[in-house]
PAMARVO-688290 format. One record per residue (C-alpha): residue number from 1; residue in one letter; x, y, z. Coordinates in steps of 0.05 Angstrom, whole numbers, padded with zeros to 5 digits. Example, Ala and Ser with C-alpha at 12.3 -4.5 7.8 and 13.67 -1.06 7.14 Angstrom:
residues 2
{1,A,{00246,-00090,00156}} {2,S,{00273,-00021,00143}} 
//
This chain:
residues 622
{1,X,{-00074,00458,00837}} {2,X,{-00074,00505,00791}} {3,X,{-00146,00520,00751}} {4,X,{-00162,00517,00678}} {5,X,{-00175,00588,00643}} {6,X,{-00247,00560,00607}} {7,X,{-00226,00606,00540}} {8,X,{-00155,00583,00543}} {9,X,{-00170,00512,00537}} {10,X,{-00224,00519,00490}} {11,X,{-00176,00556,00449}} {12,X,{-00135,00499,00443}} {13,X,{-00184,00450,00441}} {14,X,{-00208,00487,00375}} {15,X,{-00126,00489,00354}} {16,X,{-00124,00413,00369}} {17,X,{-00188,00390,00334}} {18,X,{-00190,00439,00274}} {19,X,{-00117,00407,00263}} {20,X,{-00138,00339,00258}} {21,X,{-00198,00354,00227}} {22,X,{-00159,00393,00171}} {23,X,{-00106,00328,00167}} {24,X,{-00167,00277,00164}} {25,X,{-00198,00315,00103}} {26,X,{-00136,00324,00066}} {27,X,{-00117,00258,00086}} {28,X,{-00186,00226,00060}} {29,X,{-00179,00262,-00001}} {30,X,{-00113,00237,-00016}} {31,X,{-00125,00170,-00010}} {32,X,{-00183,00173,-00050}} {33,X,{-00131,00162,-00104}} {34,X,{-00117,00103,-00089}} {35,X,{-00188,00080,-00088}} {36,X,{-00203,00107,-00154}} {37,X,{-00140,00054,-00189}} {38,X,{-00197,00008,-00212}} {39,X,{-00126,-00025,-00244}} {40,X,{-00088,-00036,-00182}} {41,X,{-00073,-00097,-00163}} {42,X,{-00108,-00121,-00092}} {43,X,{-00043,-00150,-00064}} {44,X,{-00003,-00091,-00065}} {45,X,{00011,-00061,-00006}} {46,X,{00041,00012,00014}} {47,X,{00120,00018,-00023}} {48,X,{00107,-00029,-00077}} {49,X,{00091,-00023,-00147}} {50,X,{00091,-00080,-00195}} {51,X,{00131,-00099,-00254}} {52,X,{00113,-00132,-00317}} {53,X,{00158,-00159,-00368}} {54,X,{00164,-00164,-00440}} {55,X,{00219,-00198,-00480}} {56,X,{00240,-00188,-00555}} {57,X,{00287,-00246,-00546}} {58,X,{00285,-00308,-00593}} {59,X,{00296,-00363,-00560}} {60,X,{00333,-00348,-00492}} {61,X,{00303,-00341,-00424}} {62,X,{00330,-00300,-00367}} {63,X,{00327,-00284,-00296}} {64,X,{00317,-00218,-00263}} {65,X,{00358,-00208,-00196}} {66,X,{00351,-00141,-00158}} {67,X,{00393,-00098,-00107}} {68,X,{00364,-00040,-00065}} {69,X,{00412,00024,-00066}} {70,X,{00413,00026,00016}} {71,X,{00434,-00046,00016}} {72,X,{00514,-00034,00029}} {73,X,{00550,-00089,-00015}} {74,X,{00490,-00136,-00011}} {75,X,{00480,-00198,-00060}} {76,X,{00432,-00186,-00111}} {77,X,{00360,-00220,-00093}} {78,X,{00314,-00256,-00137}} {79,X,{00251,-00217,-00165}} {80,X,{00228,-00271,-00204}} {81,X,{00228,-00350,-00193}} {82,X,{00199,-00363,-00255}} {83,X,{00243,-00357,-00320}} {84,X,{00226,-00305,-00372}} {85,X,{00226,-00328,-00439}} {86,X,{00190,-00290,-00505}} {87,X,{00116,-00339,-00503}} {88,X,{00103,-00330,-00433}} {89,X,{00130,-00265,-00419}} {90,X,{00055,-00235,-00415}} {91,X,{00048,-00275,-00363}} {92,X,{00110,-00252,-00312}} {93,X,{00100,-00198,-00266}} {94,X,{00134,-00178,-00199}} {95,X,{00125,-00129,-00143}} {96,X,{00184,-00087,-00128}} {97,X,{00195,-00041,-00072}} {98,X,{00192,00034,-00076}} {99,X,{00219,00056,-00016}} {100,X,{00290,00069,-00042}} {101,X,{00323,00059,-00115}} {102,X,{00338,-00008,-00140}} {103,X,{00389,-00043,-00198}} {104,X,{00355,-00092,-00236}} {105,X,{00396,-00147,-00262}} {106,X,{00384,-00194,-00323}} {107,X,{00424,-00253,-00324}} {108,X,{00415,-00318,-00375}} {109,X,{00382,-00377,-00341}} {110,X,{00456,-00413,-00331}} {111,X,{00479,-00352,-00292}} {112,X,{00538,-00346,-00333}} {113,X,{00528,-00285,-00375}} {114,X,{00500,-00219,-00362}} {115,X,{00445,-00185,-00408}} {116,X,{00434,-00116,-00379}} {117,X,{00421,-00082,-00321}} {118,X,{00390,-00018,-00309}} {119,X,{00379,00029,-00248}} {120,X,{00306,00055,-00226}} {121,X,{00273,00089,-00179}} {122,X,{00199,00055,-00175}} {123,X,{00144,00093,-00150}} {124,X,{00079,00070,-00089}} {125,X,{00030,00036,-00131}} {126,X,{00058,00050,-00202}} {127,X,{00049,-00005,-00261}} {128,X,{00109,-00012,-00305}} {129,X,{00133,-00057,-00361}} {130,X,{00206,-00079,-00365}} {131,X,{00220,-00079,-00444}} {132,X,{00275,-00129,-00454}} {133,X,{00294,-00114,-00530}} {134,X,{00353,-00149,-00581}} {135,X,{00386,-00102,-00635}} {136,X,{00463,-00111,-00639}} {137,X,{00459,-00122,-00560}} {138,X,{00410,-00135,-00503}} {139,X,{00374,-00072,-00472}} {140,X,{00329,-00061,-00424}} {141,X,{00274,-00004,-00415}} {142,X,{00227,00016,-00366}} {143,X,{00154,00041,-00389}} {144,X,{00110,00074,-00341}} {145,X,{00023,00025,-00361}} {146,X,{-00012,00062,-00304}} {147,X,{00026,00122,-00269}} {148,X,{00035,00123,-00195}} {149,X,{00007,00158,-00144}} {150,X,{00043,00213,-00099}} {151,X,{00056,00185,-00030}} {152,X,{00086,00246,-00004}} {153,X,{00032,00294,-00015}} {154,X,{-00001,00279,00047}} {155,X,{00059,00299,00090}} {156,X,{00062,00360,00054}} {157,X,{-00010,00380,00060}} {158,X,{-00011,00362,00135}} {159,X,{00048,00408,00143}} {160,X,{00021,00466,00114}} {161,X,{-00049,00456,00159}} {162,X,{00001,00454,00216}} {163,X,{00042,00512,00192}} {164,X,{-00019,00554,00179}} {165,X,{-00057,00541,00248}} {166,X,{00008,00557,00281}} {167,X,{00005,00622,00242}} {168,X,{-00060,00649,00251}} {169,X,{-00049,00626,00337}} {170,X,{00020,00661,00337}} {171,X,{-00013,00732,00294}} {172,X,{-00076,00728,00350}} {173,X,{-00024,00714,00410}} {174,X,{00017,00773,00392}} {175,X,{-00047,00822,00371}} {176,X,{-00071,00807,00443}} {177,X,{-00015,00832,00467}} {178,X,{-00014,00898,00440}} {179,X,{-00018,00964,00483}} {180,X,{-00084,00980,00443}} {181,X,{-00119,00920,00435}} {182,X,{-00103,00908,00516}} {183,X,{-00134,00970,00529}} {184,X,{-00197,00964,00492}} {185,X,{-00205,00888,00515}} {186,X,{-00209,00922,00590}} {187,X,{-00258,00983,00565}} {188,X,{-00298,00942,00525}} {189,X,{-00310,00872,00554}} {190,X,{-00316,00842,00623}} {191,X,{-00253,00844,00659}} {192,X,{-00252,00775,00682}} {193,X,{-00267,00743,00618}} {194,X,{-00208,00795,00598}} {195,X,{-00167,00749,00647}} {196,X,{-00192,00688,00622}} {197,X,{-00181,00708,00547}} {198,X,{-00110,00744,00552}} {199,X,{-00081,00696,00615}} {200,X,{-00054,00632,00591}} {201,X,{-00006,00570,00626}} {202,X,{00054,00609,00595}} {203,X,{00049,00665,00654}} {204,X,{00011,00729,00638}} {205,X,{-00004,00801,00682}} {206,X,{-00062,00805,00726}} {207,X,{-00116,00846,00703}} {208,X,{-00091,00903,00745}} {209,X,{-00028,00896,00703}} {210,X,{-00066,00888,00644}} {211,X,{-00098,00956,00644}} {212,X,{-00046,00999,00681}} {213,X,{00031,00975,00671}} {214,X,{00072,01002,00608}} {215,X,{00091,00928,00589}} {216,X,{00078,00862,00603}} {217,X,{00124,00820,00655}} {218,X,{00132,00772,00598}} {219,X,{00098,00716,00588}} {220,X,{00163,00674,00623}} {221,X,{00150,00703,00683}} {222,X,{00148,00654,00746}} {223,X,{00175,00647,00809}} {224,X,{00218,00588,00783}} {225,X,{00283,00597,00743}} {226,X,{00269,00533,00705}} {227,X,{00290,00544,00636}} {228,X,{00232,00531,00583}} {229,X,{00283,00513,00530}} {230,X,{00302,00449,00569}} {231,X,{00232,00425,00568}} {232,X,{00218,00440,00510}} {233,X,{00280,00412,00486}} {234,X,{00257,00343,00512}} {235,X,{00184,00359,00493}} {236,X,{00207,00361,00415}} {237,X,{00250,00297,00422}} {238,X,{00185,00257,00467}} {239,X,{00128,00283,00399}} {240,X,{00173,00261,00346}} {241,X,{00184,00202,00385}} {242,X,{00109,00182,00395}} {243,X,{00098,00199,00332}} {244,X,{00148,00152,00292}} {245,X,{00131,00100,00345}} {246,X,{00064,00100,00323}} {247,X,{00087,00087,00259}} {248,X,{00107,00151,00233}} {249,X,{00060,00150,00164}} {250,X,{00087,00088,00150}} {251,X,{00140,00125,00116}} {252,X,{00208,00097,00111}} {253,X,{00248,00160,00141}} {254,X,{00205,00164,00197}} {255,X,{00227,00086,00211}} {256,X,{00299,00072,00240}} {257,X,{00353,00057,00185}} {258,X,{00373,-00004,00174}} {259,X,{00445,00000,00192}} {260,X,{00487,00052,00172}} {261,X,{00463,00125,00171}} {262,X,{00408,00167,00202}} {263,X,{00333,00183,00189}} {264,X,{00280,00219,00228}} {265,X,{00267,00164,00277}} {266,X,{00346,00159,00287}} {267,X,{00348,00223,00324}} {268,X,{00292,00227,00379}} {269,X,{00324,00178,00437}} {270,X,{00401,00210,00429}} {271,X,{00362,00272,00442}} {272,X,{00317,00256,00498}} {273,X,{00388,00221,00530}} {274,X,{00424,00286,00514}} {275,X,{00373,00332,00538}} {276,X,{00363,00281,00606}} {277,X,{00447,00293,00620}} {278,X,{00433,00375,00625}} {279,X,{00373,00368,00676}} {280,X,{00423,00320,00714}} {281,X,{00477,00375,00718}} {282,X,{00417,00432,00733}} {283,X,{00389,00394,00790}} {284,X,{00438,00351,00826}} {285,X,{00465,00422,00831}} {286,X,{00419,00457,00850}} {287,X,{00408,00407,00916}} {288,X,{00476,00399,00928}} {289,X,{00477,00475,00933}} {290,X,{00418,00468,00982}} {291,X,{00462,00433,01028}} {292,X,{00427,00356,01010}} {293,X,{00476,00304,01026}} {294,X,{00503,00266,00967}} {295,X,{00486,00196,01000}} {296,X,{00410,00216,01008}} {297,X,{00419,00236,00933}} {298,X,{00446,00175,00916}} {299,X,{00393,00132,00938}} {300,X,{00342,00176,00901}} {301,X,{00374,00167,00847}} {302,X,{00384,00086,00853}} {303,X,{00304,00086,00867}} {304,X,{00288,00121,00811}} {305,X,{00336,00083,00767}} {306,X,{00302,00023,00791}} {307,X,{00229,00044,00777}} {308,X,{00248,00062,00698}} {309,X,{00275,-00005,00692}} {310,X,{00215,-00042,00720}} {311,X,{00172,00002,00682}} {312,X,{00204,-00011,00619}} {313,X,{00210,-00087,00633}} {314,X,{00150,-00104,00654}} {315,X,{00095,-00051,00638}} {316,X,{00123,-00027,00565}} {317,X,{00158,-00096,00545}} {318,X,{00128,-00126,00475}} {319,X,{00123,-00194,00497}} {320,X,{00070,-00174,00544}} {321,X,{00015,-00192,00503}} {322,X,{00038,-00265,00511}} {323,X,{00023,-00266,00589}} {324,X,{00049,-00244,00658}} {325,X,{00090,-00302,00663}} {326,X,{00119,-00306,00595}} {327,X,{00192,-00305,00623}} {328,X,{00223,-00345,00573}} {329,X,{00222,-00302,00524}} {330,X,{00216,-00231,00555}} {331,X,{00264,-00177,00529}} {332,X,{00305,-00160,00578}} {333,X,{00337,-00082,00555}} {334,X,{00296,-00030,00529}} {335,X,{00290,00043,00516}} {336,X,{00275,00058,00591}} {337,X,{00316,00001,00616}} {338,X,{00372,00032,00571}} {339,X,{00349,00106,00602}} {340,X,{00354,00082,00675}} {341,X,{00419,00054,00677}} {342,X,{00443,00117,00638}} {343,X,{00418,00163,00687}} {344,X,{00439,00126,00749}} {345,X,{00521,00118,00715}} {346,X,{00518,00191,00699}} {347,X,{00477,00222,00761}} {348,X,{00533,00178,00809}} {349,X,{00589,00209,00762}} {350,X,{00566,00273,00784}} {351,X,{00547,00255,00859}} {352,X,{00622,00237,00867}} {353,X,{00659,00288,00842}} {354,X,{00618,00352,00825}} {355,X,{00625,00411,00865}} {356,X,{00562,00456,00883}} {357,X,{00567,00514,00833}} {358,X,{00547,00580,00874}} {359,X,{00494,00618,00831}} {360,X,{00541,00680,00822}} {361,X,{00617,00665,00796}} {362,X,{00667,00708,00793}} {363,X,{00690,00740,00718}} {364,X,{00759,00748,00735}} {365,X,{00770,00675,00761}} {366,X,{00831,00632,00730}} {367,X,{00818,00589,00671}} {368,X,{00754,00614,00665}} {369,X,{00744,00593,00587}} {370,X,{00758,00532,00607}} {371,X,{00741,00524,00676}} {372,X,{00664,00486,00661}} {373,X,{00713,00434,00634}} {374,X,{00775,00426,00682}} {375,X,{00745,00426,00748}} {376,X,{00715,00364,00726}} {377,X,{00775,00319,00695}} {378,X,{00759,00260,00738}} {379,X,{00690,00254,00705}} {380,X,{00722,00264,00626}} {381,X,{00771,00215,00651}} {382,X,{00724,00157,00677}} {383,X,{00684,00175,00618}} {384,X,{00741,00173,00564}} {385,X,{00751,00104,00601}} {386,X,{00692,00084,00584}} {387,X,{00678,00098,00524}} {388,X,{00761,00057,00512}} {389,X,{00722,-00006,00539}} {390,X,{00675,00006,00484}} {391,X,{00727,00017,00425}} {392,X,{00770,-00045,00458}} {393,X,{00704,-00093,00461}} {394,X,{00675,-00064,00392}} {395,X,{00751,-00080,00353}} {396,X,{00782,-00132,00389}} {397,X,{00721,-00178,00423}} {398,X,{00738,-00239,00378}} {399,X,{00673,-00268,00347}} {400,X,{00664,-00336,00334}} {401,X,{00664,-00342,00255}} {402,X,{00663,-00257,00245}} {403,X,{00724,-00217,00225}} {404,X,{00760,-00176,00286}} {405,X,{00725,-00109,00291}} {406,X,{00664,-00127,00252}} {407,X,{00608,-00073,00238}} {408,X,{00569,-00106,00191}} {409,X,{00496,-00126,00199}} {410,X,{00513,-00199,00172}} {411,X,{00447,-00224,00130}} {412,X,{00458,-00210,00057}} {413,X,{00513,-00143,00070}} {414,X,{00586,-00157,00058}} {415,X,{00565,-00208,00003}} {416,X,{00531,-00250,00044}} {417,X,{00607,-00271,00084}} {418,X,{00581,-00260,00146}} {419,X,{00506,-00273,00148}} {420,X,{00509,-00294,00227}} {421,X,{00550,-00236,00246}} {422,X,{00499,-00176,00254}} {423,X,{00518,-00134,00300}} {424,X,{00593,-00155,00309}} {425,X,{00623,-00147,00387}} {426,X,{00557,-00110,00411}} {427,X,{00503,-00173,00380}} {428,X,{00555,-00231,00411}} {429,X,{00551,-00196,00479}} {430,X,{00474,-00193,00482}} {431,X,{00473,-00262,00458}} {432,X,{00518,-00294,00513}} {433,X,{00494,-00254,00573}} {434,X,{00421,-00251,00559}} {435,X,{00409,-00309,00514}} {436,X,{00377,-00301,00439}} {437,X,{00304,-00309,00469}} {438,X,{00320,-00249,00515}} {439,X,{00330,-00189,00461}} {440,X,{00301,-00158,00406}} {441,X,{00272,-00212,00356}} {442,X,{00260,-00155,00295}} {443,X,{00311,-00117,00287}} {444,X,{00315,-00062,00234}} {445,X,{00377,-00093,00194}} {446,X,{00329,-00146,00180}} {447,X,{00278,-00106,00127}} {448,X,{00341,-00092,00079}} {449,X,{00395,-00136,00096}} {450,X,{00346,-00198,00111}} {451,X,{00377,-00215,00176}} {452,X,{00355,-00279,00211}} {453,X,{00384,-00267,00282}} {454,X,{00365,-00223,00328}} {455,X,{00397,-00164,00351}} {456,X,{00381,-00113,00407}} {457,X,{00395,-00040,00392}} {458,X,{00386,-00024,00467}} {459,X,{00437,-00074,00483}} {460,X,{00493,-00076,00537}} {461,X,{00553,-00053,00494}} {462,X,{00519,00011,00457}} {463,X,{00493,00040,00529}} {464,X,{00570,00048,00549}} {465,X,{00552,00104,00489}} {466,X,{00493,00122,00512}} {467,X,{00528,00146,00579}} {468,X,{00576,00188,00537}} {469,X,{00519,00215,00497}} {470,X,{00480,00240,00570}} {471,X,{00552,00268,00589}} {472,X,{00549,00307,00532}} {473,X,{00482,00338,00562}} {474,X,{00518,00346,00627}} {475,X,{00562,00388,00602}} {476,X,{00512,00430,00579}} {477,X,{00481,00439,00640}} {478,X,{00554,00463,00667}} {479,X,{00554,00518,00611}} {480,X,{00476,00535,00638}} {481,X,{00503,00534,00708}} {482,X,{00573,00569,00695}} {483,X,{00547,00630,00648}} {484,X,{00479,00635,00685}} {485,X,{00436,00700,00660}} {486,X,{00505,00707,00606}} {487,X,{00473,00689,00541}} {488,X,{00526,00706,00492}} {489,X,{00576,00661,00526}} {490,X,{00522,00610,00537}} {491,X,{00504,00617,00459}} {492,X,{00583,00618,00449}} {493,X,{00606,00553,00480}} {494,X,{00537,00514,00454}} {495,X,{00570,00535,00378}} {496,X,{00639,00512,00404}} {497,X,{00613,00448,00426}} {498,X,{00572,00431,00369}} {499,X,{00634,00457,00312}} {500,X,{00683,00411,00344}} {501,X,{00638,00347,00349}} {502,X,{00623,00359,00276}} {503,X,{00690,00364,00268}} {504,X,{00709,00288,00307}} {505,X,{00647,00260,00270}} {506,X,{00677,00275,00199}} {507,X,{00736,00248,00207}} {508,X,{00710,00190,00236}} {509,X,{00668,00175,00182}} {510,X,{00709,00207,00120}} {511,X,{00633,00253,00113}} {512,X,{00612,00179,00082}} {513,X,{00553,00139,00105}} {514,X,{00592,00060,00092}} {515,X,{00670,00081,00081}} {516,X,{00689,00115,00145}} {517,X,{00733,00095,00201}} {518,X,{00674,00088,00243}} {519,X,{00603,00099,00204}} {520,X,{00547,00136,00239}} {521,X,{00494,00076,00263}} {522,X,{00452,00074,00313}} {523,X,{00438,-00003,00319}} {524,X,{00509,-00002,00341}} {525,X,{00503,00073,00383}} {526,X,{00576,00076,00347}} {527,X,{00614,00136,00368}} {528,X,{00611,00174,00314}} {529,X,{00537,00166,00325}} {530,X,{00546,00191,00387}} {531,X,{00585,00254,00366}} {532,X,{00546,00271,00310}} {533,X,{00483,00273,00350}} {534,X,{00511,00307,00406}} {535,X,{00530,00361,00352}} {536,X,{00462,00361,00329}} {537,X,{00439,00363,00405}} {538,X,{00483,00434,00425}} {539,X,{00466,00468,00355}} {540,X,{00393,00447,00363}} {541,X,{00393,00471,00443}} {542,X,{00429,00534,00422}} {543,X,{00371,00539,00369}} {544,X,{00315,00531,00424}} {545,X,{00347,00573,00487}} {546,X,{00360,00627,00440}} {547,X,{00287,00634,00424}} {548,X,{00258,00616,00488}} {549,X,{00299,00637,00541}} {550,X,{00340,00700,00511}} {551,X,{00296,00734,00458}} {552,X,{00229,00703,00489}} {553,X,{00207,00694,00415}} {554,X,{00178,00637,00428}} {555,X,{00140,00601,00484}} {556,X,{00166,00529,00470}} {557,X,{00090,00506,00462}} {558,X,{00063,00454,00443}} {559,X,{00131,00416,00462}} {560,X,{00132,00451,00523}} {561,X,{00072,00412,00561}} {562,X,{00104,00337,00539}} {563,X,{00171,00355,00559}} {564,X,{00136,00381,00627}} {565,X,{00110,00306,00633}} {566,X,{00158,00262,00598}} {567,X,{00143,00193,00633}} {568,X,{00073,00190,00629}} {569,X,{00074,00211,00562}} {570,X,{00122,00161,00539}} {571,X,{00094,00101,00585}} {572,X,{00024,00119,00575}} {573,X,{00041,00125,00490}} {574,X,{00069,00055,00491}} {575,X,{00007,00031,00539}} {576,X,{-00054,00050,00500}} {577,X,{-00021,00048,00437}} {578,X,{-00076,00000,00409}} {579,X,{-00136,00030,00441}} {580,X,{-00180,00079,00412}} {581,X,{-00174,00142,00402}} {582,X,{-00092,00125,00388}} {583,X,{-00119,00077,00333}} {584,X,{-00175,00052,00302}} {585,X,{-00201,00017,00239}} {586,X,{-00187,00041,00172}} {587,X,{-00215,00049,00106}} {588,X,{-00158,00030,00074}} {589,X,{-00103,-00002,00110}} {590,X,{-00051,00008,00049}} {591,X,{-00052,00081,00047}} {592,X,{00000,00129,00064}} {593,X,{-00055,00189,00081}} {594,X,{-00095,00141,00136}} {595,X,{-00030,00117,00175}} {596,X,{-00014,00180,00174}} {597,X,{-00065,00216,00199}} {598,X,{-00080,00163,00247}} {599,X,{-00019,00175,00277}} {600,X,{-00015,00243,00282}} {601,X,{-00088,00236,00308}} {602,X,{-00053,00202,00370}} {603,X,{00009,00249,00376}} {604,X,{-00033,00311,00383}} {605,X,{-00079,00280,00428}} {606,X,{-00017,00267,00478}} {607,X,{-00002,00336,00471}} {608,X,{-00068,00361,00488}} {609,X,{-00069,00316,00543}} {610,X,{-00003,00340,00572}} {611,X,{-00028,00405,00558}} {612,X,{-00094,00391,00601}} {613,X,{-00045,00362,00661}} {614,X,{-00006,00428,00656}} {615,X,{-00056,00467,00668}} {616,X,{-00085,00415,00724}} {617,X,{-00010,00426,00751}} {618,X,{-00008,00345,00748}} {619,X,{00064,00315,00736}} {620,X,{00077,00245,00739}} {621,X,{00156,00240,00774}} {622,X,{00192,00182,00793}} 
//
């Protein structure tokens, strides 16, 4: 067990609580707005803002129908139930959403004729007046009665505190480590608070170093050859995670999309799959190499499988809550359910036919641009298999009452033809195996697209993707392993990898969110999902081994100490997710600022604890 350097961890204590101390100020002040709009209206909650209406009409009423610009050939909904005519106008109002752009429609009461419509963009908490006027035709105008309030200046402030703390630690990091400053810190203080001050988790010279050597061994210096990027790779991947799990602000690009495209929250689990297929390659290789038979492997890997899938079925399940014997309606796939079987398809790939790569390869070997790729042709063939089984079930599963090939999300999308179809091939399959009561009841299609049925985006058909998404990672780790301590080829192939995925997912999806072959969506895991995130996943990698592992520009922290502890972090997230200090009571349960600084109150304080169990050496491995 490793100890705890007193100064080191009070340094980042003080980095940790000055941080959220900073955010909760800002975040305070911000909302204070929203406390001082004596004129808001008590029923509004975060993304709305409410409409009045006003007609110059003589003698006709109307009805106002509405359509949100991410709803993908949706029916228009009703805003109003009441009709609008010129003596009780002053008494109409509506809440509309803010969260994306919206047409407004005006139709006469016999829904036969169309008045106007007119495009807006509504902002959080805004009161506005819809001006329906009658020259030689109907228009309609939007006035602004009381003006909104910005909703996205809390993200911005809490970025610069962030920005700024990481500044001033990065500046004081790097003045420490000056020649001079080194050698006055040993003249002038006590040597062994020297140590404590100047040594750090990250690997620093003793203090005999300290004083005498010419240069530092670098602060990567351990008797491991693990590389930081990969950790700190997954690290990044498990915080943004937690974080938009938590709630993310309550802001609607830190939620998932509702069907096709990506936001924040879209990109975190391809990631931490990605990033979980190169530590596959890295270590079933490295005890293959040791001489570990692949059977014994094999059943390490089946065990461990198994515990992620109990884990996520029975300890982070969201039926919980309703009792330990609430079988009836217990979801049966999940993220870690979805992670497990992932790992054990790819890990057995790679048990069965993957050769132990020496650490030292020959340069003048044949094939050798391609050789990372075609000593392994059994595994891209099983794996272009699979992912055929997923193309053949996704286009030509028939449906019962859905077109062939459906991709829709049914509910109000495709004008409301398909309502029951959400989902296509991939919803029918959960449905039949596992039984509606048995998947995800709240699916994200259903905050746009008003779905009634559920849907499970972990579901059986979109972890056939999921596989090709970790064997993505894999090969990764064979590029790692192939080009070890050659950084430009390394850097070379990561580019390579990342330029022609970009390349399959454009022409898969015609660079279009809705009009491609096969749009990017990850309630589906579609495969241009899959290939557009892998992209993202070699670029970024490239990105983070560049500046940890080759230039040592950067120590990977704070992502680092997560991605050292990935399980526990993630389990223990989803655990005391409703416990304090992860969440408490707030002032003001409709603003923007107090979600979000409650939850990145509870993200940094997994970080600090992963960086405490660092430092404690404690890692919890299944």
């Amino acid at each position: 067990m490793g100890s705890v350097s007193p100064t080191c961890a009070s340094s980042c204590c003080f980095f940790i609580v000055s941080a959220l101390s900073l955010v909760l100020l800002v975040s305070c002040t911000s909302s204070r707005d929203v406390h001082d709009i004596s004129k808001r209206p008590t029923h509004l909650k975060m993304d709305q803002a409410l409409l009045l209406f006003n007609s110059e009409l003589h003698h006709e009423k109307f009805n106002v129908f509405w359509r949100s610009d991410q709803c993908y050939q949706c029916l228009y909904q009703r805003l109003v139930n009441a009709e609008i005519g010129r003596h009780n106008s002053s008494d109409v109002t509506a809440v509309v959403d803010t969260r994306h752009p919206m047409m407004l429609l005006l139709n006469d009461t016999m829904g036969k004729r169309e008045l106007c419509r007119i495009h807006y963009s509504f902002r959080e908490f805004g009161n506005y007046t819809l001006w329906v006027r009658s020259n030689l035709s109907v228009t309609c105008e939007i006035t602004i009665n009381h003006n909104p309030i910005n909703s996205y200046l809390p993200i911005l402030i809490a970025f610069i505190i962030y920005l700024a703390l990481f500044i001033v630690i990065a500046v004081g990091l790097f003045v420490l480590r000056l020649n001079v400053v080194r050698n006055w810190l040993c003249k002038k203080m006590n040597p062994i608070e020297t140590d404590r001050l100047i040594n750090s988790e990250l690997g620093s010279p003793n203090r005999a170093d300290l004083c005498t050597a010419e240069s530092p061994q670098g602060i990567w210096n351990s008797s491991s050859q693990r590389l930081r990027s990969l950790d700190t790779f997954r690290g990044l991947a498990l915080i943004i995670m937690v974080f938009v799990n938590y709630g993310g602000g309550g802001y609607w690009f830190f939620k998932h999309q509702s069907w096709n495209g990506l936001t924040v929250a879209d990109l975190v689990f391809p990631w931490f799959v990605f990033i979980m297929g190169t530590s596959i390659s890295l270590s079933l290789n490295s005890m293959l190499r040791k001489g570990n038979s692949r059977l014994k492997l094999f059943w390490k890997v089946l065990w461990r499988s198994i515990q992620l899938f109990l884990i996520g079925l029975f300890v982070i399940n969201q039926n919980y809550c309703n009792g330990p014997l609430s079988w009836s309606d217990i979801r049966i796939m999940g993220v870690l359910q979805r992670l497990s079987i992932t790992y054990l398809v790819v890990s057995v790939l790679e048990l069965l036919f993957a050769k132990p790569i020496p650490e030292t390869l020959p340069q003048n070997r044949t094939c050798f641009l391609l050789q990372d790729v075609v000593l392994f042709w059994p595994q891209w063939l099983l794996v272009f298999v699979l992912e055929a089984c997923w193309l053949c079930l996704t286009f030509l599963l028939p449906v019962p009452g859905c077109p062939l090939g459906y991709l829709g999300p049914g509910g109000i999308g495709d004008f409301g033809n398909y309502s029951n179809c959400t989902g296509g091939a991939a919803g029918y399959i959960d449905r039949v195996i596992f039984g509606e009561d048995h998947i995800y009841q709240h699916p994200s299609s259903n905050v746009i697209y008003k779905t009634t049925i559920p849907y499970d985006p972990e579901g059986i058909l979109g972890t056939i993707s999921s596989v090709v998404m970790a064997f993505f990672g894999l090969q990764a780790g064979k590029i790692l392993t192939f080009y070890k301590n050659q950084h430009n080829q390394v850097l070379i192939r990561f580019f390579m990898w990342s330029v022609l995925l970009g390349v399959v997912s454009a022409i898969l999806t015609k660079c279009s969110t809705h009009e491609g072959f096969i749009p990017v969506n990850k309630n589906l895991w579609s495969l241009s999902y899959v290939t557009t995130l892998s992209c993202f996943g070699f670029f970024l990698l490239l990105l983070i081994y560049y500046l940890v592992d080759v230039q040592k520009l950067w120590s990977g922290g704070p992502f680092y100490y997560p991605g050292m502890n990935s399980i526990l972090v993630y389990v223990g997230h989803e655990v005391f997710e409703n416990y304090f200090p992860f969440k408490w009571k707030m002032t003001d349960t409709q603003s923007h600022a107090e979600h979000l600084t409650q939850n990145l109150v509870a993200t940094s304080i997994w970080v600090l604890i992963s960086f405490i169990l660092y430092r404690k050496r404690i890692f919890w491995k299944i």
